[in-house]
C-alpha positions in Angstrom: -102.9 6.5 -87.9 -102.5 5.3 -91.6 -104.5 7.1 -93.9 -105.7 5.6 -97.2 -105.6 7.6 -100.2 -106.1 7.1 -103.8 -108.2 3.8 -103.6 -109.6 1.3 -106.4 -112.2 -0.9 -105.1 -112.9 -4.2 -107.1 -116.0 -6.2 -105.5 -117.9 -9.0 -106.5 -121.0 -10.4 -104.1 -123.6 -13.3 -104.7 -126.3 -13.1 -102.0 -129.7 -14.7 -101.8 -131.5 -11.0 -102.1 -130.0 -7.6 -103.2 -127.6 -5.5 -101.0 -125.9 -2.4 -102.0 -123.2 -0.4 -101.3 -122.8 3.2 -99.9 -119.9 4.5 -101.9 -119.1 8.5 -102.2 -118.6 10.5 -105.2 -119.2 8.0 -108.2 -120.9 4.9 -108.4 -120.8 2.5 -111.2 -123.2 -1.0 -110.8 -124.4 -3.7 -113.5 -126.5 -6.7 -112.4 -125.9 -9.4 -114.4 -128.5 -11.8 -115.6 -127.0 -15.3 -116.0 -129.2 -18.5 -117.1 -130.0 -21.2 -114.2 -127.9 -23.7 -114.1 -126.3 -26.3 -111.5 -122.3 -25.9 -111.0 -121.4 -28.9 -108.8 -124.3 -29.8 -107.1 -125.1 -25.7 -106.3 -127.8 -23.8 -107.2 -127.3 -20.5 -108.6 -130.1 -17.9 -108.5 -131.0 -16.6 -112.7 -130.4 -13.1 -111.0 -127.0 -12.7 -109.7 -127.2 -9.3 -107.7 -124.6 -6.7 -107.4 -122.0 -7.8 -109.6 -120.3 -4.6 -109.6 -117.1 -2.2 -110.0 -117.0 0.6 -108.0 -114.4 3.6 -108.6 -114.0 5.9 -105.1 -112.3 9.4 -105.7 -111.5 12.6 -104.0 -111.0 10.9 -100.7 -109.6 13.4 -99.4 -112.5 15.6 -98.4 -113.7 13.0 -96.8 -113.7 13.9 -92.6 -110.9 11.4 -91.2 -112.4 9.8 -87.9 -109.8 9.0 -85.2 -110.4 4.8 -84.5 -109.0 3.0 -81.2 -109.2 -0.5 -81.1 -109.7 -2.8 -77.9 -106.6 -5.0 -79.1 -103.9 -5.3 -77.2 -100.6 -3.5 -78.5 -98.5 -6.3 -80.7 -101.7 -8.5 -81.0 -100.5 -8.6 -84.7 -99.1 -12.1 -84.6 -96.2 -11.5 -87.3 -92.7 -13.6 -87.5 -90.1 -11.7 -85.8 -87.9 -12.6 -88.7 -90.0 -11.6 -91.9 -90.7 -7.9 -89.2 -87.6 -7.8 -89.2 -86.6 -8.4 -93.0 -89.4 -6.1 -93.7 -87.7 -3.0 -91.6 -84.3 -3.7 -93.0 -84.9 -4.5 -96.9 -88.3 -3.4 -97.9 -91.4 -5.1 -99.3 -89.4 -5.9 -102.1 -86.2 -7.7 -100.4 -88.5 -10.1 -98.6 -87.4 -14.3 -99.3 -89.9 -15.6 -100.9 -88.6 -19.0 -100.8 -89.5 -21.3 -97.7 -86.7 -23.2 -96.0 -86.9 -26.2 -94.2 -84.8 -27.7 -91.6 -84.8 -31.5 -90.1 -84.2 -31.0 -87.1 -81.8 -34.0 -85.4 -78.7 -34.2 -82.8 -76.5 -31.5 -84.5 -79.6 -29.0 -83.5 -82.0 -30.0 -80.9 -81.3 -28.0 -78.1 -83.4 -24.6 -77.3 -80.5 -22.1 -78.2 -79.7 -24.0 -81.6 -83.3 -24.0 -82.2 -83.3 -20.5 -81.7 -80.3 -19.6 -84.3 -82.3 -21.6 -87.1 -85.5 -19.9 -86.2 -83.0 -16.4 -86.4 -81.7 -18.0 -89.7 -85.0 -18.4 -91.2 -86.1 -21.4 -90.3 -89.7 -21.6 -91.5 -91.0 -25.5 -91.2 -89.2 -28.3 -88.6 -89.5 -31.2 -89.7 -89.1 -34.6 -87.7 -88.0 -37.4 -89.2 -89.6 -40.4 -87.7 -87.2 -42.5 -88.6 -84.7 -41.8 -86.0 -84.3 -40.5 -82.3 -86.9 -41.6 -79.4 -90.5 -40.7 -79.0 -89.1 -38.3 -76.1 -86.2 -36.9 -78.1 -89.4 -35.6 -80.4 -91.3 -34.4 -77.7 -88.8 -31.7 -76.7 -88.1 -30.8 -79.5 -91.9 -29.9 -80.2 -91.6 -28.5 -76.8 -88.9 -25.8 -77.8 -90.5 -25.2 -81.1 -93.3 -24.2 -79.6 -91.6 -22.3 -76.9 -89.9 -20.2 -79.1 -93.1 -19.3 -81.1 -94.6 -18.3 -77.7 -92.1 -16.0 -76.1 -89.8 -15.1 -79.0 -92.3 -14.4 -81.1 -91.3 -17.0 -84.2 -93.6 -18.7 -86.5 -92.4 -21.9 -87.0 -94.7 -24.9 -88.4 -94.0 -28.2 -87.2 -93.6 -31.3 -89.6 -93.5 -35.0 -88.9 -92.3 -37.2 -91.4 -93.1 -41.3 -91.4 -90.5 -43.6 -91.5 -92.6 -45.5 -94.3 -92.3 -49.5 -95.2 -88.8 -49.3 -96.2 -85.3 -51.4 -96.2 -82.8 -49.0 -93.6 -80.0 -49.9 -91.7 -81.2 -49.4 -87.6 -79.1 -46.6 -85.6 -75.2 -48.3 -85.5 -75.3 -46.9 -81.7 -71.9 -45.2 -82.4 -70.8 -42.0 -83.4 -73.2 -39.7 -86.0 -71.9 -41.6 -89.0 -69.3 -43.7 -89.8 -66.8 -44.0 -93.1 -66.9 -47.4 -95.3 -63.2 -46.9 -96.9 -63.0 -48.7 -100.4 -62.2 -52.5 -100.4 -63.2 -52.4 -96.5 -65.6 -55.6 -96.2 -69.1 -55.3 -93.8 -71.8 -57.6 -92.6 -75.1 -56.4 -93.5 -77.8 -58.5 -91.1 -81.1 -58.2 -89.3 -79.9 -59.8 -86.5 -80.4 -57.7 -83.4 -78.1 -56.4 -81.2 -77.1 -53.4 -79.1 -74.7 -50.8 -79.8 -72.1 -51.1 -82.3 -70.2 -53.6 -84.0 -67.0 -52.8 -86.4 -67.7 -53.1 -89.8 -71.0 -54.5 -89.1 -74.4 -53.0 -90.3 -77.8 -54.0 -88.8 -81.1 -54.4 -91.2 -84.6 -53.4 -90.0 -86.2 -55.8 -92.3 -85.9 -59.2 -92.0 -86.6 -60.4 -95.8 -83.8 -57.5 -96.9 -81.6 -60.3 -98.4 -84.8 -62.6 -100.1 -83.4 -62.7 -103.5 -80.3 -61.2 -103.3 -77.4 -63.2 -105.3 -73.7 -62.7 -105.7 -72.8 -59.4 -107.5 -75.4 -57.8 -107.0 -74.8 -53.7 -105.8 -75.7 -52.7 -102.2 -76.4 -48.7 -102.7 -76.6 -46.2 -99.6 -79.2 -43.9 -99.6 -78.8 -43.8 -103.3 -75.5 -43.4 -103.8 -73.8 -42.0 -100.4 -71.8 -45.3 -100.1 -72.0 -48.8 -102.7 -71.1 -52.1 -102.2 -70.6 -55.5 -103.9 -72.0 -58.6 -102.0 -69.2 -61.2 -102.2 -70.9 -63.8 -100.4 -74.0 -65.0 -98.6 -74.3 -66.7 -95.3 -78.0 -67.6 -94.4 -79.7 -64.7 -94.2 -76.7 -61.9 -94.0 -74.8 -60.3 -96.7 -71.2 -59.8 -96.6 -70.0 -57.2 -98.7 -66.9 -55.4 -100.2 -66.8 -51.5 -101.0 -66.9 -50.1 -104.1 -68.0 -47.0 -103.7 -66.5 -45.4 -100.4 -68.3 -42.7 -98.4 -70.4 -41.6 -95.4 -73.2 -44.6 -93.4 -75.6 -42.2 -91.5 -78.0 -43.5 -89.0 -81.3 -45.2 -90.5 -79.7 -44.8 -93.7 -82.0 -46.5 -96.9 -80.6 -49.6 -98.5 -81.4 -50.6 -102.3 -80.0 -53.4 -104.4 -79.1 -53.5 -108.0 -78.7 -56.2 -110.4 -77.8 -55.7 -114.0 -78.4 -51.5 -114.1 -82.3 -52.2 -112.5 -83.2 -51.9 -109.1 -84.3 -55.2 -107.2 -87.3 -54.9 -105.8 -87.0 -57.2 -102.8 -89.9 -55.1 -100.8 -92.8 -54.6 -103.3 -96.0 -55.7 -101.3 -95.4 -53.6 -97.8 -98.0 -51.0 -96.8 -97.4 -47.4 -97.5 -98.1 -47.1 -93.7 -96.5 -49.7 -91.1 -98.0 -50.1 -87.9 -95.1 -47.7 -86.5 -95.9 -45.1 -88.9 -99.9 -45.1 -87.5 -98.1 -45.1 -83.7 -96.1 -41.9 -85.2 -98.8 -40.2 -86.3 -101.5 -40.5 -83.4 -97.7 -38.8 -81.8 -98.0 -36.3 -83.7 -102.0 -35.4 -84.0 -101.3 -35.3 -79.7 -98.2 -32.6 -80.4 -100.4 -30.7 -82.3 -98.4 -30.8 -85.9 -99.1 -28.7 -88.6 -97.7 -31.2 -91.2 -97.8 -35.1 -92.0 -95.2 -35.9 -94.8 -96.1 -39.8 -96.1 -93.0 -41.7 -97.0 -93.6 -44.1 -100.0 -97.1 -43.1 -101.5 -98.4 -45.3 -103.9 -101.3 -43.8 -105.0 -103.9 -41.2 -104.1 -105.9 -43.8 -101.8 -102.9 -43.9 -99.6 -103.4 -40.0 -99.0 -107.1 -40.2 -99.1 -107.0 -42.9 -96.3 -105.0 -40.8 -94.3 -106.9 -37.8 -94.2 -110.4 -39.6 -93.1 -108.1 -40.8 -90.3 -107.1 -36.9 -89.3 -110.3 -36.0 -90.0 -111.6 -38.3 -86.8 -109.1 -38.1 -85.2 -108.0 -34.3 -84.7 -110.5 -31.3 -84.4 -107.3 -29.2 -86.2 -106.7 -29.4 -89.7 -103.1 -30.8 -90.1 -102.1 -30.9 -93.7 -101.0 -33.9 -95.1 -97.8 -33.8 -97.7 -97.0 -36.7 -100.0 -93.8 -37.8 -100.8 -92.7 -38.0 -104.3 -90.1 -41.2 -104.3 -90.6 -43.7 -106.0 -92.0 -45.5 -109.4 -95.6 -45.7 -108.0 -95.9 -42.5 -107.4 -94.6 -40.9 -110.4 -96.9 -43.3 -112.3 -100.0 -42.0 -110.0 -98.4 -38.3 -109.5 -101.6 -36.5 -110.8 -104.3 -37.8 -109.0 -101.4 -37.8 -105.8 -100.8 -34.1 -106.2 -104.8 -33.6 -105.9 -105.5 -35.9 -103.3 -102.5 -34.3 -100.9 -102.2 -30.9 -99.2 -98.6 -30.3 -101.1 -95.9 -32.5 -102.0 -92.4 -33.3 -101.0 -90.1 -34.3 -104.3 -87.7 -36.6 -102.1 -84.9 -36.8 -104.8 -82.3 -39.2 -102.8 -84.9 -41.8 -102.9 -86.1 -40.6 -106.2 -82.5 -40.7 -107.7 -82.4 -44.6 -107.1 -85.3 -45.6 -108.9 -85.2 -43.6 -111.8 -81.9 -42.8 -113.7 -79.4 -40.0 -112.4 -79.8 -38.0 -116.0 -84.0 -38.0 -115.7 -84.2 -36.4 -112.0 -83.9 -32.8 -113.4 -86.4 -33.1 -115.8 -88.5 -34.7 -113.2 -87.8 -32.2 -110.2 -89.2 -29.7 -113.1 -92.5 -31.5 -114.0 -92.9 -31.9 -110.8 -93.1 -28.8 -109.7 -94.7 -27.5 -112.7 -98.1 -29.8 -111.8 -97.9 -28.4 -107.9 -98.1 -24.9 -108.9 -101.2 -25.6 -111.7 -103.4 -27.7 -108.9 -102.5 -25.6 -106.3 -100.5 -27.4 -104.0 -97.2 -26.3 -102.2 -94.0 -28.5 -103.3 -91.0 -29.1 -101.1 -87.7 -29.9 -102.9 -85.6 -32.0 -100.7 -82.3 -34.2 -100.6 -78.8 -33.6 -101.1 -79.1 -29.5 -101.6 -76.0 -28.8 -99.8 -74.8 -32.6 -99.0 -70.7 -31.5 -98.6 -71.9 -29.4 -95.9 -72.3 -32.6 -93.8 -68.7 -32.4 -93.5 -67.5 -28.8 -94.7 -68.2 -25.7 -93.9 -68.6 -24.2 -97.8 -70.7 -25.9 -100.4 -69.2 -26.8 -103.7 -70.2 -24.5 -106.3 -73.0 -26.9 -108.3 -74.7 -27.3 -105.6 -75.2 -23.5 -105.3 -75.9 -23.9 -108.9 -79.1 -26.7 -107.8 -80.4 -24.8 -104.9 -80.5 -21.5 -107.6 -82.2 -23.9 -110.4 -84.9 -24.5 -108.1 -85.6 -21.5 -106.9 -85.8 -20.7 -110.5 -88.4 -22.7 -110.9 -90.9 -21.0 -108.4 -90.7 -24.4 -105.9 -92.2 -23.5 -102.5 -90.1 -24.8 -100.3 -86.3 -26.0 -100.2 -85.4 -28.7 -97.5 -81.9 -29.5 -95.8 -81.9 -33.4 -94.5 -78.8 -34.4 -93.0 -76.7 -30.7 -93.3 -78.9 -29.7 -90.2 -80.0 -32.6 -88.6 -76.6 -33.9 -88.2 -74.5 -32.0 -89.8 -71.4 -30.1 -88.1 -72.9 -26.4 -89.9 -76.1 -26.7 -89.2 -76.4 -22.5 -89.2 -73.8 -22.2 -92.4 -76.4 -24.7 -94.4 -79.0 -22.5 -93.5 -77.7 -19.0 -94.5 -76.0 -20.3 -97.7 -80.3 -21.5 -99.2 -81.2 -18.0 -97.8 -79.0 -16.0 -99.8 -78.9 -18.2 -102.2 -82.5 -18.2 -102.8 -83.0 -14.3 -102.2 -80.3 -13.3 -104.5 -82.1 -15.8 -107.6 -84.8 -14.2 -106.3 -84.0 -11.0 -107.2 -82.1 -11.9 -110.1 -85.1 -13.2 -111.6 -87.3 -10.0 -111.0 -84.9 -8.0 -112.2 -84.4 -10.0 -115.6 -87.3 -9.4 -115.9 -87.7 -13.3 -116.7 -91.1 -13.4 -114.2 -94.3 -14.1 -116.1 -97.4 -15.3 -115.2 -98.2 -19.1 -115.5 -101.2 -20.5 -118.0 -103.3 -21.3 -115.2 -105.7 -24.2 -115.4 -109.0 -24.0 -113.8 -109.4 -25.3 -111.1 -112.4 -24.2 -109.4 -116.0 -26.3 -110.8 -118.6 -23.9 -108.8 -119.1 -20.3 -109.9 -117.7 -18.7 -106.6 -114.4 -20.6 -106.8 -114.1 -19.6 -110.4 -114.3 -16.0 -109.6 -112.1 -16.5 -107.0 -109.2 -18.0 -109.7 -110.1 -15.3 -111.7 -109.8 -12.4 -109.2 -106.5 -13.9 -108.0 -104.8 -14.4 -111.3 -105.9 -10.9 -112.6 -104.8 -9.9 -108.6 -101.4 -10.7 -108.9 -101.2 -9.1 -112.7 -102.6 -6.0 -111.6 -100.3 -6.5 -108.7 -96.8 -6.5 -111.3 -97.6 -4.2 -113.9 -98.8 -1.5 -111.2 -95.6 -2.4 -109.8 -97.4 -2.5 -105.6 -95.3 -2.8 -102.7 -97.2 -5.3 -101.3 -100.4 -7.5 -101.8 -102.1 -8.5 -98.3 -104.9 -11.2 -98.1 -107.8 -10.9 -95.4 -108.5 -14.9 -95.3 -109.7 -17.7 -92.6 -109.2 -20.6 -94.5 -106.3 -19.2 -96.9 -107.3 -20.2 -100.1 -107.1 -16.8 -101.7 -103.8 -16.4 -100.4 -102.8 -19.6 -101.7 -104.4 -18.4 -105.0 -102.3 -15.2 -105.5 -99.1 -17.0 -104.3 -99.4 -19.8 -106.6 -99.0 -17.1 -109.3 -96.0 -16.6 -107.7 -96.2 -12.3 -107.8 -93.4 -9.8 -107.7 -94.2 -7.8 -104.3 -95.1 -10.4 -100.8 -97.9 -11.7 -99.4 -99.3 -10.8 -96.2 -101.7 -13.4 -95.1 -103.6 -11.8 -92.2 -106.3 -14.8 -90.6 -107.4 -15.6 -87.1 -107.3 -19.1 -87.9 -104.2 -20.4 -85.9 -104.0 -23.9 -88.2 -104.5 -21.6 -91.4 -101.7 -19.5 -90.6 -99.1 -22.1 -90.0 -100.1 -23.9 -93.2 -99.9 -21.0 -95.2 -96.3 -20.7 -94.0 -95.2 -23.7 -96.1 -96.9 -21.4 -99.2 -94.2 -19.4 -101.8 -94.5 -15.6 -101.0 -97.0 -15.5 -98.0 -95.9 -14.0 -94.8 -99.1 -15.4 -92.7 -100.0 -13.2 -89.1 -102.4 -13.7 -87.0 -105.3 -11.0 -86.2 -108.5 -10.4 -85.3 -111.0 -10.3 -88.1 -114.2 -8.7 -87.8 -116.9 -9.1 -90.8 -116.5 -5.4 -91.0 -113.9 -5.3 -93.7 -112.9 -1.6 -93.9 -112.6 -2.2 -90.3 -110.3 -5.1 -90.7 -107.8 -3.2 -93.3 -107.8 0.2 -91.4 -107.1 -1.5 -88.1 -104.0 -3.8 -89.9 -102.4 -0.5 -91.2 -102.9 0.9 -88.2 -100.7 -1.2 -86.3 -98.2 -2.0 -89.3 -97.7 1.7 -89.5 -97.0 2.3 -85.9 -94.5 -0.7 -85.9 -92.8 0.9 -88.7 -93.4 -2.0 -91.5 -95.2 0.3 -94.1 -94.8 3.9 -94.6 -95.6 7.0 -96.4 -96.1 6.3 -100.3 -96.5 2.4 -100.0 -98.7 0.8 -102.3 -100.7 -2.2 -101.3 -103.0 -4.0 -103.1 -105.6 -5.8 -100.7 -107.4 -9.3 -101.5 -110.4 -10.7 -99.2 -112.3 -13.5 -98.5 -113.5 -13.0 -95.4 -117.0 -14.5 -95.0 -119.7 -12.6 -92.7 -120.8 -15.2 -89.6 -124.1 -13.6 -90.5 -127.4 -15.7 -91.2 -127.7 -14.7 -95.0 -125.2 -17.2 -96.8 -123.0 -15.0 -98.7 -119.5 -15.0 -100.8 -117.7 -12.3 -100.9 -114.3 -11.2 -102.4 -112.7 -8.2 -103.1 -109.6 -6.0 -104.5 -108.7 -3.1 -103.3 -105.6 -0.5 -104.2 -104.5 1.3 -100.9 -101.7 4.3 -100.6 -100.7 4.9 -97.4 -100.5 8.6 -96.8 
């Protein structure tokens, strides 16, 4: 049984009449008299009871009870990966970076499923652009097979295809290769299969506008051309700019160094993209990425929909891609459940040279409002083709790790690229070793938090996380663990992005899968009681006898757990455990 020793107990409660505490040894309580005032539309009480610090000591006398628990053995619901990281590096060598894979042809199948899921795989995404409503279904199907009997934690994202100009599927191989001065037929004219050096349009308006000269780009850069000549609706072009035309690739047009902006006016949502989505409420998703957001009412339209719709809170992601939404990116961020910085898409409408600077701001606003960010597109794009990655782009996965982003994302190196597993392993290390680096550089420091919370108990909350995670550091704990239903706390602490990991331990199914999107936070799934002592003793129980902490481990222990009693109560708490 784990024992706890040497404990500091931090605990703060606001209840409607007095409680106390039972505490051995030494006691040390203030009530704090407060003036009445509203915060948000809530009353506060002038008397604010048992506001209080507590210090226990000589715990050792006390008589250690024996405790069995009517949980089955392994009911800790833990990612077989992050137990097993755990066992072989420590607390301390634990990625803290989430990866994401799209998941398409290269790696659909259960047993390459499985090897991303063994390579870390955190979040699948599903990119509604391509592949049949079937093709999706299995591979929701194996997902969630795997998390069943292999014991993975994998969330499940869908992605809409979004009012956009793409080329539709060329019903040959994977992707094909426009050699320079080759000349193609873009049209919208539909057909089945393939056609040589042909390219079909999904939009029928893609050419309105278009003139002689003007630059055909590829998915922002992958492939260029120059139309030479227009014959009614179709484009024939020459190009310029060999390279690589994958399946539902974007198309963009240029004129004079500005994009054209031949499809202003279309809805953030197309009727497909509602079709998609009712898809995915059905699958039971974790994740909704929106392709194109305008503004915040495209988000906040959205989520009413969900909210009707689905008796599970899925967690709806914004896309960061285009002019729009960098205009509106505040009020975007706070509207969304986390955001995706999309850079191919990004890279077309803004110049090459701002997109770093961007990427950084970016992510900057994410972590002061809370909000998990993605950083996506061409991370490791040569892997497509190659088995190694060039050296900068090592370099750009590294930079944004550096800059505390959530998640990183592979598009088109897993979902059709030839090393799927390769792609994969390369942002693990990549990201563990920065990772590392950084801590030991000692180049970690806590970010000037804004304030977030309006009503006092979410202040106190900000406040006990952000003082948390410093306590956390300069105590130099192996560990921080989180007792939480809805996950807020957890996303409190890892938004000031700690040394040590975060256990998230909830019994909230649809909490722990969005809190594995979240930097740091190795979410499982337990039992909760309201007894909280109960809660922490039985958890170290268990992570003991699997062999995941161990004599001398420090761990400091958040909670937010909320009685189901009557009495409306908040409660939160830090707590400093040994295990001995």
């Amino acid at each position: 049984m784990a024992v706890v020793g040497d404990s500091l107990f931090l605990s703060r409660q606001i209840f409607a009449k007095k409680h106390g505490f039972l505490v051995k040894n030494q006691f040390y309580g203030v009530s704090v008299r407060i003036p009445s005032r509203t915060y948000s539309g809530i009353r506060v009480r002038d008397r604010i009871e048992c506001v209080r610090s507590t210090l226990q000591v000589n715990l050792e006398e006390e008589v250690k009870v024996s405790r069995s628990f009517p949980f089955p053995e392994g009911f800790l619901g833990m990612d077989v990966v992050s137990e097993r990281e755990l066992k072989e590096k420590g607390f301390m060598g634990m990625r803290k970076t989430k990866l994401v894979c799209t998941i398409g042809p290269a790696c659909s199948s259960l047993e390459e499923l499985e090897r991303l899921a063994l390579g870390g795989m955190n979040i699948a995404r599903l990119n509604m652009c391509h592949n049949s409503r079937e093709w999706h279904s299995d591979v929701i199907r194996n997902i969630k097979k795997l998390n069943e009997e292999k014991g993975f934690c994998i969330s499940l994202m869908i992605d809409t295809e979004g009012s956009q100009m793409h080329m539709v599927d060329h019903g040959g191989a994977s992707s094909v290769k426009a050699e320079d001065g080759s000349i193609w037929l873009f049209t919208n004219e539909k057909f089945d299969g393939s056609r040589p050096f042909t390219v079909q349009a999904n939009y029928e308006g893609f050419s309105e506008g278009i003139t002689v000269g003007d630059e055909l780009v590829i998915d922002g850069g992958m492939a260029s051309f120059e139309v030479i000549q227009k014959v009614g609706n179709d484009l024939r072009c020459k190009c310029i700019d060999p390279g690589l035309l994958l399946p539902r690739a974007k198309l963009s047009f240029w004129r004079d160094g500005k994009l054209v902006g031949n499809n202003f006016g279309l809805p953030t949502l197309s009727t497909k993209d509602w079709a998609d989505i009712d898809f995915g409420v059905s699958e039971g998703v974790d994740f909704i990425a929106v392709s194109f957001v305008k503004d915040a009412n495209d988000i906040k339209h959205l989520k009413d929909y969900l909210s009707k719709r689905s008796s599970d809170f899925i967690r709806v992601l914004a896309k960061v891609e285009s002019l729009e939404s960098l205009g509106n990116l505040e009020d975007i961020v706070e509207a969304s459940d986390g955001i995706m910085v999309a850079r191919g898409d990004l890279g077309v409408q803004i110049p090459l040279e701002q997109i770093p600077a961007v990427q950084e701001e970016i992510v900057h606003i994410c972590r002061q409002l809370n909000k998990p960010v993605i950083v996506a597109s061409q991370l490791l794009e040569s892997m497509i083709e190659y088995p190694t990655p060039t050296r900068a782009e090592v370099a750009d996965v590294s930079e944004v790790v550096r800059q505390y982003a959530d998640a990183l994302m592979l598009s088109g190196e897993s979902a059709v690229g030839s090393y799927a597993d390769k792609a994969l392993s390369v942002l693990r290390m990549a990201s563990g070793r920065m990772e590392l680096w950084s801590r030991q550089e000692n180049r970690h420091s806590l970010l000037s938090q804004c304030q977030l919370g309006v009503a006092l108990p979410d202040r106190i909350a900000e406040q006990i996380c952000d003082c948390s995670v410093e306590m956390a550091n300069n105590l130099g704990v192996d560990a921080i663990f989180v007792y939480t239903r809805q996950g807020h706390m957890a996303s409190l602490v890892s938004r000031n992005r700690p040394n040590p990991p975060i256990f998230a331990f909830t019994d909230n199914s649809s909490t722990r899968m969005a809190l594995n999107l979240q930097w740091g936070v190795i979410p499982l799934h337990v039992e909760l009681s309201d007894d909280m002592e109960d809660n922490i003793q039985k958890t170290f129980d268990l992570l003991k006898t699997r062999g995941m902490v161990k004599e001398g481990d420090v761990v400091l222990v958040i909670a937010d757990v909320t009685p189901t009693c009557a009495t409306p109560s908040v409660f939160q708490s830090i707590k400093v455990k040994t295990v001995v």
